[in-house]
N, C-alpha and C positions, 0 to 999 in steps of 0.2 A: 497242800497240807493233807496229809494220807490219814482216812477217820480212825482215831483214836477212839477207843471205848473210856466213857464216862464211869467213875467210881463212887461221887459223890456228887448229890443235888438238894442246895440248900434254897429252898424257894417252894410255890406251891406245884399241885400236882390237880389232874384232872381227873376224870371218874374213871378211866384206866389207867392211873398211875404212870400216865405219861407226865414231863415237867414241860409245866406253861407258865409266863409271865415271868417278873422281875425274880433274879438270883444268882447264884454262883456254880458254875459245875467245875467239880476238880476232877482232873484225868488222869487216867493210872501212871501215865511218864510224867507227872508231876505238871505238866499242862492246868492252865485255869483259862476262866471264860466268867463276864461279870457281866451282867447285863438283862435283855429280854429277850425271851424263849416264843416266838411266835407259835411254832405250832413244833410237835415231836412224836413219833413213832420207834418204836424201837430202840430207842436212843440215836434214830437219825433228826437232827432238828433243823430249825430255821430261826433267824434271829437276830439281832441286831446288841453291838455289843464290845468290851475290851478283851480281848483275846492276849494274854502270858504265857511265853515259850521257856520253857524252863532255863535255855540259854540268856532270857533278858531282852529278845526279841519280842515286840508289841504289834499287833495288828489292832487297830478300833475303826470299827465296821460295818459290814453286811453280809452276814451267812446266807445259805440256801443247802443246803444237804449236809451239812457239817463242812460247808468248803467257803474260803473265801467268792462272795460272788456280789457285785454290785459298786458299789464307793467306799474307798477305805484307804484307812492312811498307816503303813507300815513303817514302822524305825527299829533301827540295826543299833544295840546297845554299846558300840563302840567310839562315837561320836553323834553328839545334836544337828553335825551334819548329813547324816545317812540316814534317807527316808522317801519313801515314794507313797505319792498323794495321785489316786485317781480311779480309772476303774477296773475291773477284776472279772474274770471268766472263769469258773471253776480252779480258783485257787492258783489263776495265771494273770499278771498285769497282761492289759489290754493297750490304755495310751493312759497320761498324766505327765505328771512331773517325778522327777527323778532328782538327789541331789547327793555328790560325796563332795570330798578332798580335796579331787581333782576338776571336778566339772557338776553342770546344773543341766537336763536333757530335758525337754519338753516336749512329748510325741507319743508315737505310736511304740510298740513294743509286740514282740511275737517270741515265745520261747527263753523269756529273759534276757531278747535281746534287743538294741533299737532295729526294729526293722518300718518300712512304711515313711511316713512325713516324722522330719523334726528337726527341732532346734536347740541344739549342743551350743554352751558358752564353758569357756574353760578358764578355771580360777589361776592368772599369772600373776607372779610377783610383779610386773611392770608391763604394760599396755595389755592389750585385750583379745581376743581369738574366738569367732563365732563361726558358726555353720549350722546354714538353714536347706535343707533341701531332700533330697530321695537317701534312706539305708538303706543296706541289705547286710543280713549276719553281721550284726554291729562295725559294719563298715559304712563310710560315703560311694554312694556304690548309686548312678543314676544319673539325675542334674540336680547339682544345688548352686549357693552360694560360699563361699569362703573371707570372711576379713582376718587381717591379721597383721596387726602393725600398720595400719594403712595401707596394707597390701589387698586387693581384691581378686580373687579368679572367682568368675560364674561360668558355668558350662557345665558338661558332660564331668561324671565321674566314675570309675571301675576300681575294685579292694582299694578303697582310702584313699587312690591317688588321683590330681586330673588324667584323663584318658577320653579323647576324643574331639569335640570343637568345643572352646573356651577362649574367653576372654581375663587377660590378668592385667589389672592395672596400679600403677604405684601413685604415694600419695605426692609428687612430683610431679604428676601429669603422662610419664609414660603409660603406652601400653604396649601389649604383647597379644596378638592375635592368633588363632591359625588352628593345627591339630596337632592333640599332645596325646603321648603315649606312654603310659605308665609314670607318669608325672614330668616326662622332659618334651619340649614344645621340637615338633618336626619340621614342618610347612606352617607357615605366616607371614604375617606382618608388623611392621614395628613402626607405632606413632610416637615423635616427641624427640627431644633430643638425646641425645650421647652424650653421658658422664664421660667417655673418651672418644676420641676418634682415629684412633689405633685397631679397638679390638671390639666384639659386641659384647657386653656386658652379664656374666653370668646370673640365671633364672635364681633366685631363693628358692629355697622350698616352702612348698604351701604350709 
């Protein structure tokens, strides 16, 4: 959030006419902020508060220089499902929770993106899909886990896909061992029986 200059301040004021304590400031892009003014300079303040984006975007909060900073929970006026709950570094998510459409993310966060530890579940019309383990540039990108359908891979992972030593196992009792390379298994091993014994049985995708 890049500072805005304030235009109006309806609340009190201190013996330099700076604003302190409970009130409303309205900003010249039509921005508002309802709440407590901890302390203020120049029209840079600190404070804790509901924060109105003229778009209908809500931040309620923790300031520090006119910037998000602390705990605070942000919603996207498009849905009661877009919103992220947690903490905040100079007007940037840190880690929390995260939730749209499509999915519900719990973790770290770098540049608006998941990067760091977490844990993605993803909203299906029928069975369930999670993944817990290392990002990078909103990808699975490290070691994590994966379910999905009763499918499991945990190992190595590089941009989104398995890549490296992993284990995948089906909710039948196979599994699939070895080193995988951009998500198809190279070198391994196979425990369990054969749905055929003709041919070996094509990987699903993670």
């Amino acid at each position: 959030m890049s500072h805005v200059t304030s235009t109006n301040w309806t609340g009190s004021c201190d013996q330099s006419q700076n604003y302190i304590g409970k009130g409303t400031l309205t900003f010249s892009n039509n921005d508002t902020f309802k709440g407590v003014i901890d302390k203020s300079v120049n029209d840079i303040w600190d404070g804790k508060g509901f924060y109105t984006y003229k778009n209908g975007d809500t931040y309620k909060g923790d300031f520090i220089r006119c910037k998000r900073h602390g705990e605070g929970l942000y919603t996207w006026p498009n849905s009661k499902e877009n919103y992220f709950r947690g903490k905040w570094e100079q007007d940037n998510m840190i880690s929390g929770f995260f939730s749209c459409s499509e999915y519900t993310y719990n973790g770290d966060i770098k540049n608006n993106k998941k990067e760091g530890k977490g844990i993605i579940t993803y909203k299906l019309n029928v069975g369930t899909h999670t993944y817990e383990g290392d990002w990078k540039n909103n990808k699975r990108h490290g070691k994590g886990k994966s379910v999905k359908h009763g499918r499991t891979y945990e190992g190595e992972w590089e941009d989104d896909l398995p890549h490296g030593i992993g284990v995948q196992n089906f909710d039948d009792g196979r599994e699939w061992s070895g080193k995988w390379v951009k998500g198809v298994l190279q070198n391994g091993e196979f425990k369990g029986k054969l749905k055929t014994s003709t041919s070996i049985p094509k990987l699903p995708l993670i």
